[in-house]
C-alpha positions as CSV (number, residue, x, y, z in Angstrom):
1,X,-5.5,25.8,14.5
2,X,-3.3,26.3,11.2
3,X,-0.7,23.8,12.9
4,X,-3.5,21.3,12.9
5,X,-4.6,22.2,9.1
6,X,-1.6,22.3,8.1
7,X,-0.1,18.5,9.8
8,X,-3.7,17.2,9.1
9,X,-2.8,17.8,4.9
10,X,0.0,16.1,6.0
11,X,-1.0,13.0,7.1
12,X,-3.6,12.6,5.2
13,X,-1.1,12.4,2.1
14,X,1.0,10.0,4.0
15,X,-2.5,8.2,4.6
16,X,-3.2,8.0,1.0
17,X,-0.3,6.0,0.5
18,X,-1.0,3.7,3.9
19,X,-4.4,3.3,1.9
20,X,-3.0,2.4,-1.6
21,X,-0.8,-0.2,0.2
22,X,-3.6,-1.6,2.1
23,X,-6.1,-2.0,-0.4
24,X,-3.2,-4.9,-2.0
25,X,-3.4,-6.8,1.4
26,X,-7.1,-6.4,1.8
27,X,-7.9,-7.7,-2.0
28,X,-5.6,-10.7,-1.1
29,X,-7.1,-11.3,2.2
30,X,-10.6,-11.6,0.9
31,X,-10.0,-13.9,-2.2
32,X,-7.9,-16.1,-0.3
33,X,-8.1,-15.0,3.3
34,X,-4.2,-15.2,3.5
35,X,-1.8,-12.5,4.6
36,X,0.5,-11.5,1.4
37,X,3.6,-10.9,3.9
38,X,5.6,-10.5,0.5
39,X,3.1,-7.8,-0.5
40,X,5.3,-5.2,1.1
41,X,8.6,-5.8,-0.2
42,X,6.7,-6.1,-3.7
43,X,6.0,-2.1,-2.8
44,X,9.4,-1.5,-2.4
45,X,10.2,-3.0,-5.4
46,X,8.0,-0.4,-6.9
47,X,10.4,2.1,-5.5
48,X,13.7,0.4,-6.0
49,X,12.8,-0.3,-9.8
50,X,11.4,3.3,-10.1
51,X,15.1,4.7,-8.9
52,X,16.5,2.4,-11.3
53,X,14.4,3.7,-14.5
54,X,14.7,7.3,-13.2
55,X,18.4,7.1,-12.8
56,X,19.5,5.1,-15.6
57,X,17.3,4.5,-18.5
58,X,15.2,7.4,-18.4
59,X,17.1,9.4,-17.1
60,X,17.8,12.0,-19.6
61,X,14.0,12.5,-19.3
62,X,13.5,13.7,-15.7
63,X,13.6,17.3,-17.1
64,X,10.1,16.2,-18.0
65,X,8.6,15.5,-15.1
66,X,5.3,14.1,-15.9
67,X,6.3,12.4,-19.2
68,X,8.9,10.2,-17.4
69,X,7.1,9.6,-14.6
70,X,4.1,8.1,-16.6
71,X,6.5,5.7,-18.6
72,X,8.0,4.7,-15.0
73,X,4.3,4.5,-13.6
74,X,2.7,2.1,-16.5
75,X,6.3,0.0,-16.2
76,X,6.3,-0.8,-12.8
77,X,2.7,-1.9,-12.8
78,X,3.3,-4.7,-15.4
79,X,6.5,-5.3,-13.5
80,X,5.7,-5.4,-9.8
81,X,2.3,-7.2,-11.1
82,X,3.7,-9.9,-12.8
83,X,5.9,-10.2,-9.7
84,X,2.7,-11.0,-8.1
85,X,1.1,-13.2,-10.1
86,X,4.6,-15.5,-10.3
87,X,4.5,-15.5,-6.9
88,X,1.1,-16.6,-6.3
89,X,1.7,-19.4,-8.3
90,X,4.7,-20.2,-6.9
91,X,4.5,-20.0,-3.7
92,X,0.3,-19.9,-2.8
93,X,-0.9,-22.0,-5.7
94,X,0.7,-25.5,-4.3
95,X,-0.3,-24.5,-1.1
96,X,-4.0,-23.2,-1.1
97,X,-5.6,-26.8,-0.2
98,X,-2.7,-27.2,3.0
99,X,-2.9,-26.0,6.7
100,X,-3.2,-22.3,7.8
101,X,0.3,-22.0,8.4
102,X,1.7,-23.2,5.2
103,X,1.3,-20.3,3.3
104,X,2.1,-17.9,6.1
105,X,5.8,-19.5,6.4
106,X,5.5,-19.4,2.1
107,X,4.3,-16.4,2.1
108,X,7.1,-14.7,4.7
109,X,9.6,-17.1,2.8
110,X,8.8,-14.6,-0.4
111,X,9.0,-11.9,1.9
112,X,12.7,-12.4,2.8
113,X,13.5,-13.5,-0.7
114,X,12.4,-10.1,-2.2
115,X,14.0,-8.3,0.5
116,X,17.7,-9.9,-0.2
117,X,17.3,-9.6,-3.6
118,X,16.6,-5.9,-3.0
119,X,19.7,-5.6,-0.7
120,X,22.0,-6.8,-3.4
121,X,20.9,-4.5,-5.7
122,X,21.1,-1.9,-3.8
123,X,23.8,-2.1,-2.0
124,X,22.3,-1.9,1.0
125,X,22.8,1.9,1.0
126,X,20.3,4.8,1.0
127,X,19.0,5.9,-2.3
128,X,18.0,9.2,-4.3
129,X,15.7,9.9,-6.7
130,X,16.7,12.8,-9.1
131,X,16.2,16.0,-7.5
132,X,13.4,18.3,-8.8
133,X,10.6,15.7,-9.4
134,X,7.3,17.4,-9.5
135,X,8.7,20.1,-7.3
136,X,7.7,23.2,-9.2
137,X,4.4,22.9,-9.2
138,X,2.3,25.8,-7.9
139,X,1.2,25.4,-4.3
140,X,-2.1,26.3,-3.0
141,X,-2.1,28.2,-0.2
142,X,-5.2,27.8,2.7
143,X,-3.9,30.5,4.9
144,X,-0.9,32.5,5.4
145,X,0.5,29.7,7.4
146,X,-0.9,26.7,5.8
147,X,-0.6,25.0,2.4
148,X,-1.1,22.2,0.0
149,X,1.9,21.4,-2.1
150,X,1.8,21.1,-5.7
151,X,3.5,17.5,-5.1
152,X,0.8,16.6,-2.3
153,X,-1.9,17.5,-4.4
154,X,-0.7,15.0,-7.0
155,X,-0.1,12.8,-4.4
156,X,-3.9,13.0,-3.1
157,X,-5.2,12.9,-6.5
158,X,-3.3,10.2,-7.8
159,X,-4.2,7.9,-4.3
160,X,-8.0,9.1,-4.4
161,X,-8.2,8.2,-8.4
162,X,-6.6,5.1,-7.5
163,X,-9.4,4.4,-4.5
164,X,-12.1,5.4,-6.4
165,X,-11.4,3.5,-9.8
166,X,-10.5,0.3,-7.9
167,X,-13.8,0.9,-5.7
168,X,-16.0,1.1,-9.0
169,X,-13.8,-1.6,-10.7
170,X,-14.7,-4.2,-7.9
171,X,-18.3,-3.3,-7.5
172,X,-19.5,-2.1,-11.7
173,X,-17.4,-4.7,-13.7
174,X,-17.8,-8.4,-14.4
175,X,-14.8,-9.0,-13.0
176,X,-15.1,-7.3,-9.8
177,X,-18.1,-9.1,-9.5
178,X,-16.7,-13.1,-9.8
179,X,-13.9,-12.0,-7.2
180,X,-16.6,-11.0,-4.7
181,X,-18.0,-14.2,-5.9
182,X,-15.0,-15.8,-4.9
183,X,-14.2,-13.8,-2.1
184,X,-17.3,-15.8,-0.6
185,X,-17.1,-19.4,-1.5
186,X,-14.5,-21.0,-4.0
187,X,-16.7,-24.0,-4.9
188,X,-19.7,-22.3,-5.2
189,X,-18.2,-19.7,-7.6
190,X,-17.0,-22.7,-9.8
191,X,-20.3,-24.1,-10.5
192,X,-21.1,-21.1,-11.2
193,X,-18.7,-21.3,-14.1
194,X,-16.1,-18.9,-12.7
195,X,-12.4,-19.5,-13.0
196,X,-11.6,-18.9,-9.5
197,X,-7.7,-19.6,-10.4
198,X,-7.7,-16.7,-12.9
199,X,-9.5,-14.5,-10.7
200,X,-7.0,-15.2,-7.8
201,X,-4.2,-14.3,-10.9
202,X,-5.8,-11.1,-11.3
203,X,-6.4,-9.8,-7.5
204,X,-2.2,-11.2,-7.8
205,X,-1.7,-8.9,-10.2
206,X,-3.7,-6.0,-9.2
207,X,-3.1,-5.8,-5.5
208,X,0.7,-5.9,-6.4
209,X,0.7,-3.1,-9.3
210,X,-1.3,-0.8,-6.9
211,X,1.4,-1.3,-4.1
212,X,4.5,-1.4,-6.9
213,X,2.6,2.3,-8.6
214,X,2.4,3.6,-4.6
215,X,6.2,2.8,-4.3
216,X,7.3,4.8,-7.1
217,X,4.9,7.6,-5.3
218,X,6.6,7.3,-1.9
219,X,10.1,7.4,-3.5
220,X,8.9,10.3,-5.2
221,X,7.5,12.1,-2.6
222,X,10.3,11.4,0.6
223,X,13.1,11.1,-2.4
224,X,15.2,8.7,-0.7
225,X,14.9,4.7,0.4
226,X,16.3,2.3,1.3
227,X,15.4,-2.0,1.2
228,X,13.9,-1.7,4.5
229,X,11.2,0.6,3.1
230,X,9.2,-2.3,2.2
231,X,9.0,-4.0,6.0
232,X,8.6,-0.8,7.9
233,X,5.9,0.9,5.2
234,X,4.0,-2.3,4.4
235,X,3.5,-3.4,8.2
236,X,2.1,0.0,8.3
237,X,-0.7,-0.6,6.0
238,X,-1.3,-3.9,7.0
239,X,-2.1,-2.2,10.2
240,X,-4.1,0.2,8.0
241,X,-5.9,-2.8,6.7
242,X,-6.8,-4.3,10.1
243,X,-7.6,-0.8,11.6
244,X,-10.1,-0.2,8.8
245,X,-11.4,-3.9,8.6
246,X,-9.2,-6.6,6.1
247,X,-10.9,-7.9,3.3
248,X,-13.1,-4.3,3.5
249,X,-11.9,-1.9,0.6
250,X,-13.3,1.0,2.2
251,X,-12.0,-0.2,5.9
252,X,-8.3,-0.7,4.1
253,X,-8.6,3.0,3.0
254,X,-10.2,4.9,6.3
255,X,-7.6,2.9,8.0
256,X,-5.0,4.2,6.1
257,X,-5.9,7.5,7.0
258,X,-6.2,7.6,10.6
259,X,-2.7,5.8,10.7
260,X,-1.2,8.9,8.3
261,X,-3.4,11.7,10.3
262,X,-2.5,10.0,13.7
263,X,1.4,9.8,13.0
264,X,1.6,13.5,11.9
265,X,-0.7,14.8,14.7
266,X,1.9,13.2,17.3
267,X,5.3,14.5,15.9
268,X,3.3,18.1,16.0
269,X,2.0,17.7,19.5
270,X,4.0,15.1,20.9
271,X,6.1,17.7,22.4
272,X,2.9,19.4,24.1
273,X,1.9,15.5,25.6
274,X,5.4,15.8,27.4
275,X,7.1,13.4,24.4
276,X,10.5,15.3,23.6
277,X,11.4,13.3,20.7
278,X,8.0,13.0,19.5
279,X,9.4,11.8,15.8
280,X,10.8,8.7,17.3
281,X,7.3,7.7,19.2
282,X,6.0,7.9,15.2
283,X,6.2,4.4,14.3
284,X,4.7,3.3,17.7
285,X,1.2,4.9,17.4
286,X,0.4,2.6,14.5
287,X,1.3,-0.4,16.6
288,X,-1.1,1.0,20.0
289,X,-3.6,1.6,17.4
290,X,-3.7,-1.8,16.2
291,X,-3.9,-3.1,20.1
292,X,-6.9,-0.8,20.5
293,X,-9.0,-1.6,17.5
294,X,-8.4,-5.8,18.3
295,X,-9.8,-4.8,22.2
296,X,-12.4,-2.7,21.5
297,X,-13.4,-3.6,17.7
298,X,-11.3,-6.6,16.6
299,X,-12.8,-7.3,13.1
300,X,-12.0,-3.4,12.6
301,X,-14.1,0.1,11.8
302,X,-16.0,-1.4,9.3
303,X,-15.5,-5.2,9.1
304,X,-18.7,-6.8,9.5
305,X,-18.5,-10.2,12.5
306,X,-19.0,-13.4,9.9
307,X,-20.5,-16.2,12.1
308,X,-19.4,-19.9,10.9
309,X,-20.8,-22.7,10.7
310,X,-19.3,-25.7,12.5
């Protein structure tokens, strides 16, 4: 029982950052219903540009941990979000009115550009973020054998304040409620006298910042990466997303959480199922839960089956 509290605190940290990453591709999708390939690699520009702060300009202010992190954090947002928004207009803008594929080959086109860019800066080598972040902070312990981090609890709360905020943003605020507007029907939402472009801008820039803010997290949290990150993690939440429901908020983020539960629960008992490498069977499970939930549920948990008109 306290191997199972204890790899279920786990995953559900490693969920909350599946979650943050999926809430970017499920804002996209439901504005636009397109698939931000790019979105990914935009994440792990969040964590190559937060190695680069924390190693070189800021660095003589890692000895305070939260004070440097916060500069990093509010940094990469504008940074990874403006990335966003230049590259929906870019790449999508010229695009919106053509075929289905279009964007998709646009869209991975980004993708690949980020990526090489990324490689070249790196190196291609494995990075490190400086040692010690966040790592003295008190853990609370459940049991004699099971505990919460200080770093996963500012992990959880940081995810679930992001969640919650962006939940009550989209559903309480003017804004939020033209891009649900828009997430319906473009044209009505124009006579309406919405500005469906700048909407789209801002979903561009928000979606984007989230996944940028959860790459500085997961760089944080694992303390090394390398330009990869961004292909392996972000097909992860966009299984997240599908899992959950894409285009759902809620969906994106209960997604996210069975993939991060499901992943640690199999390198714990893999070895009990008769897997004796169960770490290496860690990336499959998100990929035979995706075929699962497109057999038995394909618009996911809590996507809702939209009949159109013909």
């Amino acid at each position: 029982m306290e191997t199972f509290l204890q790899q279920l605190i786990n995953g559900l940290t490693i969920g909350g950052f599946y979650a943050v990453v999926a809430l970017g591709y499920t804002m996209v999708y439901g504005v636009l219903k397109l698939i931000n390939f790019a979105h990914g690699d935009m994440f792990m520009w969040g964590t190559l540009a937060g190695w680069g702060l924390l190693t070189t300009v800021l660095a003589g202010f890692t000895d305070l941990d939260l004070i440097a992190i916060l500069m990093v954090s509010v940094l990469i947002i504008a940074f990874v979000g403006v990335m966003g928004m230049t590259i929906e207009r870019v790449a999508y803008r010229p695009l919106r009115t053509a075929g289905r594929l279009s964007p998709i080959i646009s869209a991975l086109g980004a993708a690949f550009i980020l990526e090489s860019v990324a490689r070249n800066v790196s190196d291609a080598r494995w990075r490190t973020y400086p040692e010690g972040l966040l790592k003295e902070l008190p853990d609370l312990r459940l049991t004699e054998k099971v505990a919460l981090s200080g770093l996963q609890m500012i992990m959880l709360v940081i995810c679930g304040s992001i969640m919650v905020g962006l939940y009550l943003f989209v559903q309480r605020t003017r804004v939020g409620t033209a891009m649900r507007a828009v997430s319906l029907d473009h044209n009505v939402s124009r006579l309406m006298g919405i500005n469906v472009d700048r909407i789209i801008s801002i979903v561009f820039f928000i979606g984007p910042a989230l996944g940028g803010l959860a790459g500085l997290l997961v760089g944080i949290y694992y303390g090394s990466f390398n330009f990869t990150l961004g292909w392996t993690f972000g097909l992860k939440a966009f299984i997240s997303a599908i899992l959950g429901g894409i285009g759902n908020i809620p969906g994106a983020v209960l997604g996210g959480f069975i993939l991060g539960v499901a992943e640690t629960m199999v390198v714990a008992y893999g070895p009990d199922l008769g897997l004796p490498d169960a770490s290496a069977w860690k990336d499959a499970i998100a990929y035979v839960l995706l075929v699962i939930i497109l057999i038995v549920r394909p618009t996911g948990l809590l996507g809702e089956t939209v009949a159109e008109k013909v």
